[in-house]
C-alpha positions in Angstrom: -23.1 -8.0 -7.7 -20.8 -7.3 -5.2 -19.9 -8.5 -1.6 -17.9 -5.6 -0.8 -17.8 -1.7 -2.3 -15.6 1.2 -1.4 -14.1 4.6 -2.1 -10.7 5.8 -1.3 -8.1 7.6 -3.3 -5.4 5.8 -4.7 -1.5 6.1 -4.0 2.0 6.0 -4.6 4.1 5.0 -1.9 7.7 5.6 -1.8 9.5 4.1 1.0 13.4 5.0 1.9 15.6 2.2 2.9 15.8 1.1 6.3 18.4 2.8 8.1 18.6 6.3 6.0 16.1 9.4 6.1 14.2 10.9 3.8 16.4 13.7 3.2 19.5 11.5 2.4 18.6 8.9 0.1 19.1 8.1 -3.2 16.9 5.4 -3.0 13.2 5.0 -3.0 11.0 1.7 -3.1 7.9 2.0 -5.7 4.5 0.4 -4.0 0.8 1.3 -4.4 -1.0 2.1 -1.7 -4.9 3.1 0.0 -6.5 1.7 3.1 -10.0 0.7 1.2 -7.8 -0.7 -1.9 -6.4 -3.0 0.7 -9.0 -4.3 2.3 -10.7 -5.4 -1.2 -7.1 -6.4 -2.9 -6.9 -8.9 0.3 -10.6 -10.3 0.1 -10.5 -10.7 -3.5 -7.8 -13.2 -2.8 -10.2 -14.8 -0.9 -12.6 -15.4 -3.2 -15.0 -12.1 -2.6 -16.2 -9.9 -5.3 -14.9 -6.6 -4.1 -14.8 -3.5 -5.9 -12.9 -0.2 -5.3 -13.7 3.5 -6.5 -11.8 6.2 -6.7 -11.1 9.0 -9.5 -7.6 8.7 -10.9 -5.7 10.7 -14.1 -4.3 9.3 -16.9 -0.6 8.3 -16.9 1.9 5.7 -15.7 1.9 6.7 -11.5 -1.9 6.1 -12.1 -1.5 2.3 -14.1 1.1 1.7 -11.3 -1.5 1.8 -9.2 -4.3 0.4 -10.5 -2.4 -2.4 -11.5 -1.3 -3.8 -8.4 -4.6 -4.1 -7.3 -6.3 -5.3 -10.4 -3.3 -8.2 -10.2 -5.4 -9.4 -7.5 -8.7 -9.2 -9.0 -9.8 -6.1 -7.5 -12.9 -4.9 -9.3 -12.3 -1.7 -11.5 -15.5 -1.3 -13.4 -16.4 1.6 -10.6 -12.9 3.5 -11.5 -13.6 6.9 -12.1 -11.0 8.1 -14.8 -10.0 11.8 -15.6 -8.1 13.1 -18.5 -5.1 15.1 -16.1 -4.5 16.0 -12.8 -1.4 14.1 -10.4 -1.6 11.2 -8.5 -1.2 11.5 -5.0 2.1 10.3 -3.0 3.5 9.4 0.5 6.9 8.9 2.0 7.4 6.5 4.5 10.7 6.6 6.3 10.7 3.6 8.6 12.0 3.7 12.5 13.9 1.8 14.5 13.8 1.7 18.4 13.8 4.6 19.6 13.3 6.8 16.2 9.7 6.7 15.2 8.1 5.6 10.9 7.6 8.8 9.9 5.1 10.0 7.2 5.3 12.4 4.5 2.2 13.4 2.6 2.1 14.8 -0.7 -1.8 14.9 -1.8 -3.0 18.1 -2.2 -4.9 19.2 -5.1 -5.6 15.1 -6.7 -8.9 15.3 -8.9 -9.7 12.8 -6.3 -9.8 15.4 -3.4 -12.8 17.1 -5.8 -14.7 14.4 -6.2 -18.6 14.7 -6.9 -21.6 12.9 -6.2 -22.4 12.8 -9.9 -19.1 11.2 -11.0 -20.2 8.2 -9.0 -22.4 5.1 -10.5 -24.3 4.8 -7.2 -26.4 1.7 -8.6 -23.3 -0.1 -8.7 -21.9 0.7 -5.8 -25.1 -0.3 -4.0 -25.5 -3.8 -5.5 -23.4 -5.0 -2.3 -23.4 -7.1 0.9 -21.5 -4.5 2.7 -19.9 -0.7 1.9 -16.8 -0.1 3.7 -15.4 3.0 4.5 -13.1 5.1 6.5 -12.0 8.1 8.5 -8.6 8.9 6.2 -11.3 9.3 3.2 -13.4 11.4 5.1 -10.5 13.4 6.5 -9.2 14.7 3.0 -12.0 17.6 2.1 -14.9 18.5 2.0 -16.0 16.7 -1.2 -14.5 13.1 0.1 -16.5 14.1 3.5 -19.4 14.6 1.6 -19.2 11.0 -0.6 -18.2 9.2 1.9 -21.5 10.5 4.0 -23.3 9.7 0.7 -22.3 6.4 0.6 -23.4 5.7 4.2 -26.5 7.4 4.1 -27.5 5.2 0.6 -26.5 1.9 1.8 -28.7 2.5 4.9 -31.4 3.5 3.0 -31.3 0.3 0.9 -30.3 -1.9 4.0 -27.4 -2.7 2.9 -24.9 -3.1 5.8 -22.3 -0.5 6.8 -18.4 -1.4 8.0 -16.7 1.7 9.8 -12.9 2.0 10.3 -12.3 5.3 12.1 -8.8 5.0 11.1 -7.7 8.5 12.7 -5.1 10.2 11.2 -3.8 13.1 13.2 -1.5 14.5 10.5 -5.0 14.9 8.3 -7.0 16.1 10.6 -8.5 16.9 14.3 -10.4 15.0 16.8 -13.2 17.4 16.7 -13.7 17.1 13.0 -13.7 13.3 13.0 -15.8 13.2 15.5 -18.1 15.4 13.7 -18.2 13.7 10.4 -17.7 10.1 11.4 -20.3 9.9 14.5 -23.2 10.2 12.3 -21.8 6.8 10.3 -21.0 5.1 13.3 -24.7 5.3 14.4 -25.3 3.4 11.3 -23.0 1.5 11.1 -22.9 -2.5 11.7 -19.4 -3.2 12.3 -17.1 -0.5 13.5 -13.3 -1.0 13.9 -11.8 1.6 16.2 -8.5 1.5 18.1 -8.6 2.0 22.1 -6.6 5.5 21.0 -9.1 6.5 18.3 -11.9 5.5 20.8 -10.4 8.1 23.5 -9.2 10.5 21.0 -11.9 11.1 18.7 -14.4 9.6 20.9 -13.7 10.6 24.2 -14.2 7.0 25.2 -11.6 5.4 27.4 -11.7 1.6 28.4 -9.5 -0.7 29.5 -9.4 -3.9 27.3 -12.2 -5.4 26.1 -14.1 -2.7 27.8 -13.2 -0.1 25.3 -14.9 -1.6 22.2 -18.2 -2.4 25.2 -18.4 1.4 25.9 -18.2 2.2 22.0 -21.1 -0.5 21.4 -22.8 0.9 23.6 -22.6 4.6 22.4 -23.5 4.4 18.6 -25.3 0.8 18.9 -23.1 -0.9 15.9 -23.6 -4.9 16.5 -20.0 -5.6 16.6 -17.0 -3.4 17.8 -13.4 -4.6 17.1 -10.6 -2.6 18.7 -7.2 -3.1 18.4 -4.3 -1.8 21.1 -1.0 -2.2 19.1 0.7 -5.8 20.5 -1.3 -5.1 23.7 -4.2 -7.3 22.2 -7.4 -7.0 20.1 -10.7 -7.0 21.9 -14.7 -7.0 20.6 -18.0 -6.8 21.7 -21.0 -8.1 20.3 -24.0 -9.9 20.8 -22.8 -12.5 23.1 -20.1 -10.2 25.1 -17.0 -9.3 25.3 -13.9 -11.5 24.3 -10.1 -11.0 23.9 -7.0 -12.0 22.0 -3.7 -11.9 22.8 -1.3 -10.2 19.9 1.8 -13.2 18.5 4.8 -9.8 18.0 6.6 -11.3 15.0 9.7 -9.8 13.3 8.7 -6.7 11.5 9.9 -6.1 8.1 6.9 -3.5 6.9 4.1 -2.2 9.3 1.9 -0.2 6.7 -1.0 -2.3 5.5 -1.0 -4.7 8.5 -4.0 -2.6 10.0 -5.9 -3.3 6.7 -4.9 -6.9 6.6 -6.6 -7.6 9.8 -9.9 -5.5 8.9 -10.0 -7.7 5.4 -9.9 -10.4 7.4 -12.0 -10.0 10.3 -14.6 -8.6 7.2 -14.1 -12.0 5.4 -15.5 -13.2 8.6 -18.3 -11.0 8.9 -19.5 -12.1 5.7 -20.1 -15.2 6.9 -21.7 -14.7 10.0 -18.9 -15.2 12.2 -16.7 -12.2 13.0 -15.3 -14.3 16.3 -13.2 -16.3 13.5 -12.9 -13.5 11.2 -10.5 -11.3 13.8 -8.9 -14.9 13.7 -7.9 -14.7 9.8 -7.3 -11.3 10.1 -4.8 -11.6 13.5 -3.1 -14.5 11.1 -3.1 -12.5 7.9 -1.9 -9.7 9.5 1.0 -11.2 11.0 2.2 -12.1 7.5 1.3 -8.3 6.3 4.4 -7.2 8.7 6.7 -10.0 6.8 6.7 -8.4 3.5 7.2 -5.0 1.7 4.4 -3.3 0.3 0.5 -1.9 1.7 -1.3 -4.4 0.0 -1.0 -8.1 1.7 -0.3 -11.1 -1.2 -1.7 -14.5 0.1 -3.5 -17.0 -0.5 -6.2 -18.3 1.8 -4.0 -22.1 1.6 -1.3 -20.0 3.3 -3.5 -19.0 6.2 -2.8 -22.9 6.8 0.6 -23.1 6.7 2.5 -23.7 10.1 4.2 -21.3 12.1 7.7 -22.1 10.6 11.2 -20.6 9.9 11.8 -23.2 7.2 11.8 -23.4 3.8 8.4 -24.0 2.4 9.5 -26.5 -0.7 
């Protein structure tokens, strides 16, 4: 049914103006926002049949959501829905050189963080290609641990094939409980995207270059490792060695998302047997992620055509 299933909770993001904090403005910019919601809002533009689960309450913060990612033809039909409960909300206060983006989380107590094996419609969410999933889900609780494991441990069962993003988020949780709960996934996994500072942090693999997603192959066996090093490069390893590619920097208007741009893409790859051109489309896609305000990434795969250009596109 599907080419592409997830879970992840879904978000409101409210971002301050550039140039003021958090606890001075009077001003905040309205976006939805979750890594796995991303990735499938940015391969259903492509033309995949991607579908998203999460469990979200009734109310307008909640259609806010939803419906910036059903716009782009996001599957829903694996929505959980509850009657109350809140939806769960970050700040993002952008940085200039030599102030850091900073993060506020407000997330705690989201029907989502209590979600349950039994809410799911596993039948569904197996009829896929490929399950994606992610350390931030895994980092929330115990119950997202424990779905997220599921989900792993049922697509491998039916042979269906497993995408890993270890995505580490220090402000969620440690390196000694990622590595915990995400090691046993990335033993199953077939494709596992993992920064050279996730590698070495939750890891404890260091590696320079392309040798860092080598040494991560080599440890859980996945058949492809991507790994990304800010604008330092993106390196792999795979089947038939290592390769590298050098980061274009491009004016940045909004960072957030541009992570899961470049997954979507280097998974549209993947689903056609080449994940050498797939971390192409996802180095271009992600390069217009950083051009635009919002998480999720609006395109259209005739824009992955059009020149690199500061004119007018008439």
């Amino acid at each position: 049914m599907f080419d592409l299933t997830t879970i992840g909770e879904g978000q409101i993001r409210l971002t301050v103006p550039h140039g003021e904090r958090l606890s001075q403005t009077r001003q905040l910019r309205v976006t939805a926002a979750c890594s796995e919601a991303n990735v499938s809002g940015l391969l259903s533009q492509f033309g995949r049949k991607a579908s998203w689960c999460s469990v979200l309450p009734e109310g307008d913060l909640a259609e806010r959501c939803l419906s910036e990612f059903r716009s782009v033809g996001v599957d829903m039909t694996n929505m959980i829905r509850v009657p109350t409960g809140r939806v769960a909300l970050y700040f993002m206060e952008p940085g200039e050189s030599p102030m850091p983006s900073r993060v506020t989380y407000d997330r705690l107590d989201t029907p989502f963080r209590s979600i349950e094996s039994s809410q799911i419609d596993w039948d569904s969410m197996l009829d896929t290609r490929l399950v994606f999933v992610t350390g931030i889900t895994a980092s929330l609780t115990q119950h997202t641990m424990a779905v997220v494991r599921e989900l792993a441990d049922r697509a491998a069962e039916r042979g269906v094939d497993i995408a890993l993003d270890v995505n580490y988020r220090s402000l969620l949780w440690g390196p000694d409980e990622a590595r915990a709960a995400l090691e046993p996934i990335a033993r199953r996994a077939r494709i596992i995207f993992c920064s050279r500072r996730d590698a070495d942090t939750v890891f404890g693999i260091a590696g320079d270059r392309a040798g860092c997603p080598k040494r991560v192959r080599e440890e859980f066996g996945a058949e492809h490792v991507v790994s990304t090093d800010q604008t330092a490069g993106v390196y792999y390893a795979g089947p038939d060695g290592e390769r590298e590619f050098d980061v274009e920097p491009v004016p940045v208007v909004d960072r957030p998302g541009a992570g899961d741009s470049f997954v979507a893409g280097t998974l549209h790859g993947f689903l056609d047997g080449d994940v050498l051109a797939g971390i192409g489309y996802g180095m271009r896609v992600a390069r217009f992620a950083l051009t635009h305000h919002g998480d999720l990434t609006h395109i259209s795969p005739s824009e992955l055509a059009i020149p690199v250009t500061t004119d007018i596109i008439r």
